[in-house]
C-alpha positions in Angstrom: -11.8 -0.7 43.1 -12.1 2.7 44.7 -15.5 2.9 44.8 -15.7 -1.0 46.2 -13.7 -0.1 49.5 -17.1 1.5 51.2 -18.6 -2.2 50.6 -15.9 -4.2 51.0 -12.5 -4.9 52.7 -9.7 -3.6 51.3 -7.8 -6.9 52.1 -10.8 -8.9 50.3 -10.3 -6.8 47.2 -6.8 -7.0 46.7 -6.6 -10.7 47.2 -9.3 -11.1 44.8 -7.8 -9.4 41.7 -4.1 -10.7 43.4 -2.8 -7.1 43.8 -0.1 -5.9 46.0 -0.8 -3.4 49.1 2.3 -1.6 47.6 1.1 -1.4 43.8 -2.5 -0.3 45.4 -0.9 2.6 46.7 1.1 3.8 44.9 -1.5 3.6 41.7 -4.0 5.9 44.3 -1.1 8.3 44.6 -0.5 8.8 40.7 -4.2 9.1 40.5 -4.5 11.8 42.9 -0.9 13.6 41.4 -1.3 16.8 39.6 -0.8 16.8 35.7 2.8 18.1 35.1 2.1 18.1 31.4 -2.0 19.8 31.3 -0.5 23.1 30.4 1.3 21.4 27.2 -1.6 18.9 26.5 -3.7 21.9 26.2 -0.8 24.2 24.2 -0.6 20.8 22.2 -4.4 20.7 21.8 -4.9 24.1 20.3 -2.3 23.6 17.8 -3.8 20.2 16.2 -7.2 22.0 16.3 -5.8 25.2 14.5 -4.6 23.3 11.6 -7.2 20.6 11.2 -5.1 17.8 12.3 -2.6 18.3 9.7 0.3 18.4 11.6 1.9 15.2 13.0 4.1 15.4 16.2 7.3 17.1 14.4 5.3 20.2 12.8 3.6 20.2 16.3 6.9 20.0 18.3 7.7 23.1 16.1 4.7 25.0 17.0 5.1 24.5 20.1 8.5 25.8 20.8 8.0 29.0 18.8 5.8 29.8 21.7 8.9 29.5 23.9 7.9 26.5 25.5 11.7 24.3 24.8 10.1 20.6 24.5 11.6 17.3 23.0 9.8 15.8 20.6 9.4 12.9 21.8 7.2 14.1 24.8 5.2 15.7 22.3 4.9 12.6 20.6 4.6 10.3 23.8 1.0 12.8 25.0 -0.6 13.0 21.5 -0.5 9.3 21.9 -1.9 9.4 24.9 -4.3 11.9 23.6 -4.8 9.9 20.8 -4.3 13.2 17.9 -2.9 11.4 15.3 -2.4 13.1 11.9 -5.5 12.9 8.9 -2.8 13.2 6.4 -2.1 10.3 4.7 1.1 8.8 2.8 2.1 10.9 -0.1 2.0 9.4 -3.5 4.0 10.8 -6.6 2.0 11.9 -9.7 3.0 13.3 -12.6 1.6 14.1 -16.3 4.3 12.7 -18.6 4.2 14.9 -21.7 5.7 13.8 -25.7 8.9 14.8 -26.2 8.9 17.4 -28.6 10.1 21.0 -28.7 11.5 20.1 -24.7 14.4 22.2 -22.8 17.4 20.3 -20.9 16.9 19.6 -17.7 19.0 22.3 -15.8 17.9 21.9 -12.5 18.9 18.0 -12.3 16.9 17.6 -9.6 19.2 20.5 -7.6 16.3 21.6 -5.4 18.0 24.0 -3.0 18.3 27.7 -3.5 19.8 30.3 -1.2 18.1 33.3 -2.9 14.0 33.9 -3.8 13.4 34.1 -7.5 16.5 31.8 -8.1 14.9 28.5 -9.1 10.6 27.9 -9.5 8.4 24.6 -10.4 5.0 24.4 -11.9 2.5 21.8 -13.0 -1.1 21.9 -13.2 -3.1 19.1 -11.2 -7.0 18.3 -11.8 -9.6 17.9 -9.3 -13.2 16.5 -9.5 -16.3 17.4 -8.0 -19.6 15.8 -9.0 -18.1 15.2 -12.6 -17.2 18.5 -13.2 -13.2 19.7 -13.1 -11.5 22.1 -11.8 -7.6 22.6 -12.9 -5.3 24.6 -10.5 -1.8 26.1 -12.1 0.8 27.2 -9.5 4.5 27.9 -9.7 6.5 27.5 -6.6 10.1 28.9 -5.1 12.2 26.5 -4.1 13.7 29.1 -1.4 11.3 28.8 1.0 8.5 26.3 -0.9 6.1 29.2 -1.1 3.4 29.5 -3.9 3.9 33.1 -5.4 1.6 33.0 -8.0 -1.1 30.3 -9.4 -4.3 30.1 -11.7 -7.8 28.1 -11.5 -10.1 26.9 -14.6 -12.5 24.9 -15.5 -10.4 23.2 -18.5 -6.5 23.0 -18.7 -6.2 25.4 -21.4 -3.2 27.1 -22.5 -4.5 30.5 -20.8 -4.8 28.7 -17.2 -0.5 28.3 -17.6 0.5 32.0 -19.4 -2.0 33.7 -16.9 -0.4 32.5 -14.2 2.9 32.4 -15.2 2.5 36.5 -16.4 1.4 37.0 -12.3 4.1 35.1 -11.5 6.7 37.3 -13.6 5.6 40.3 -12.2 7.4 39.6 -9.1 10.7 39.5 -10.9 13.4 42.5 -10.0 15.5 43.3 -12.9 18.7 41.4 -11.5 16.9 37.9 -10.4 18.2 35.1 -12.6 15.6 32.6 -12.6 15.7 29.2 -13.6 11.7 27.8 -14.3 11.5 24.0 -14.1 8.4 22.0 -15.8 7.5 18.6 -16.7 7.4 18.4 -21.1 3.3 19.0 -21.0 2.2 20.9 -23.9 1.9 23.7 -22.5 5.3 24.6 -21.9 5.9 23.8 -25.2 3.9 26.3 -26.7 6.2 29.4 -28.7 4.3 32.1 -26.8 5.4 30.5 -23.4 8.8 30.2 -24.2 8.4 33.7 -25.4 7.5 35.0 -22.3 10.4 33.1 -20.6 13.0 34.4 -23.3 11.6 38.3 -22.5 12.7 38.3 -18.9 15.0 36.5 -19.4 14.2 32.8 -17.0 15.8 29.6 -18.5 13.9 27.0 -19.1 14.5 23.6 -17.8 12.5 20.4 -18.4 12.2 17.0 -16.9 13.3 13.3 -18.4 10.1 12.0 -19.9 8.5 10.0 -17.3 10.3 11.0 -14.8 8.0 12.4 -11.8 11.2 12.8 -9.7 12.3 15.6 -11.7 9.7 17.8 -9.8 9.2 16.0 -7.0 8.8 19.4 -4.8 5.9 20.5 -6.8 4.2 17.1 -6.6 4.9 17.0 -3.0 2.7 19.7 -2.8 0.1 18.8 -4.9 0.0 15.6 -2.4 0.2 17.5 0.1 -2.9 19.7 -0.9 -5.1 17.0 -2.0 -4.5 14.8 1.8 -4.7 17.7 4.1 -7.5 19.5 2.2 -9.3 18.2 -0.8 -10.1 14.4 0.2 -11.4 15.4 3.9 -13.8 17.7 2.2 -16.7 17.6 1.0 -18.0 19.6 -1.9 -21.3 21.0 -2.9 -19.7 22.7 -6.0 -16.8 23.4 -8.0 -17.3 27.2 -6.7 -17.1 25.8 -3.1 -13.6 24.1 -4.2 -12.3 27.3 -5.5 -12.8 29.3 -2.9 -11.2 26.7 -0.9 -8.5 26.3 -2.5 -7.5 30.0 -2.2 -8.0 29.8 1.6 -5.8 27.0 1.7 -3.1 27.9 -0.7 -2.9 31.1 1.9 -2.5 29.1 4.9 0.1 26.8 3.0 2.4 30.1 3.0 1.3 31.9 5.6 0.8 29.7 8.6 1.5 26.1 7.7 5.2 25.6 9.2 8.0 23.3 7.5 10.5 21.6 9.6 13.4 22.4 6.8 13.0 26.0 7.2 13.4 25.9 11.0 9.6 26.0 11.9 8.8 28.6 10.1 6.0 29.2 7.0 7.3 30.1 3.6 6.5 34.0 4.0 7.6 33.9 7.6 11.4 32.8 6.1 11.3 34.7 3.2 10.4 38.0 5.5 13.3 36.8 7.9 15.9 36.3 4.3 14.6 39.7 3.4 15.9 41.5 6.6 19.1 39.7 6.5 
């Protein structure tokens, strides 16, 4: 309509799409009104585009204030909208190999997922991945502390060597008076002698879920969902190499940089520094 005023009445116009004087206005005046929010649109901005569009509106909101900017989340919410930045991660599913019950452990975690201390209670599970037909199988163990991944292991098959490789890294960060509980699913693997071997030598007690129960480790498939929606399936690969390599940049930014709201905003290594100097 602004550009019609230098052909036509201004009266003519307004009738014609039945528009108030008033409305007119006062819609020119907004127009014309500075931004009050362009310095957080672009804060906002910067921290969707650092992490891909992974974070939704709460792991934003927390970004956002630990640059000392105090926000609601709901503003934040109300301009990504506006923005339109919505999330690429999609809605998590649960997935879980159900292993034979033989040779299992009880279940001493019972799904008791918190712990005040690192090195007080880890998960594991191995999860496949396809590229072109060929597999790649990726072995972590996670703290449930903070959530970080402290040790893990890539190969092409899901041999018995992909789990005790990564589970010797993983033991090496043990201090002589952690007592560690190490929770699994019954897969084969952790039924092997040598495994529970290396468990009974440092002295971790072994727990194992229900069979069939993918709740048992729910943190560690959370992550695997979490993994496979923010990275994997908004990829594309050229190779299994490609994936590897990958896979290690993003397992880094999973406990370096990537924020989780029930640690206060901060990464898994930026809590576990912060427990440390307490």
């Amino acid at each position: 309509m602004l550009e019609l005023r230098h052909q036509f009445p201004l009266n003519d116009l307004l009738k014609s799409v039945q528009l108030p004087r008033s409305t007119f206005y006062y819609q020119q005046q907004v127009a014309t009104r500075p931004d009050k929010h362009a310095a957080l649109k672009q804060c906002i901005r910067k921290v969707f585009a650092r992490h891909s569009g992974r974070y939704g509106y709460r792991r934003v909101t927390e970004a956002v204030r630990k640059l000392g900017k105090p926000i609601n989340h709901k503003t934040i919410q109300n301009l990504m909208v506006k923005m339109n930045l919505k999330s690429v991660v999609r809605p998590k599913k649960y997935k879980s190999y159900k292993g034979e019950v033989s040779l299992t452990a009880t279940n001493v975690l019972a799904r008791q997922f918190d712990a005040s201390t690192m090195n007080q209670k880890w998960v594991t599970d191995v999860t496949e991945f396809n590229v072109g037909g060929e597999k790649l199988y990726l072995s972590p163990v996670m703290d449930l502390c903070n959530g970080e991944i402290i040790a893990y292991q890539m190969a092409p098959k899901p041999t018995f060597d992909l789990v005790t490789n990564m589970l010797r890294k993983a033991l090496k960060t043990l201090r002589p008076d952690d007592r560690l509980t190490l929770y699994s699913d019954q897969g084969w693997h952790y039924r092997m002698p040598l495994y529970r071997q290396l468990l009974e030598q440092h002295g971790v007690v072994q727990s194992m879920s229900r069979k069939g129960n993918c709740y048992d480790n729910s943190p560690m498939e959370s992550f695997f969902a979490v993994l496979k929606t923010e990275y994997f399936r908004l990829k594309k690969f050229a190779s299994i190499e490609q994936l590897r390599a990958g896979l290690v940049r993003y397992i880094k930014y999973y406990n370096v940089d990537r924020i989780k709201t029930r640690l206060g905003g901060m990464s898994p290594v930026e809590y576990r520094t912060q427990l440390h100097a307490t």
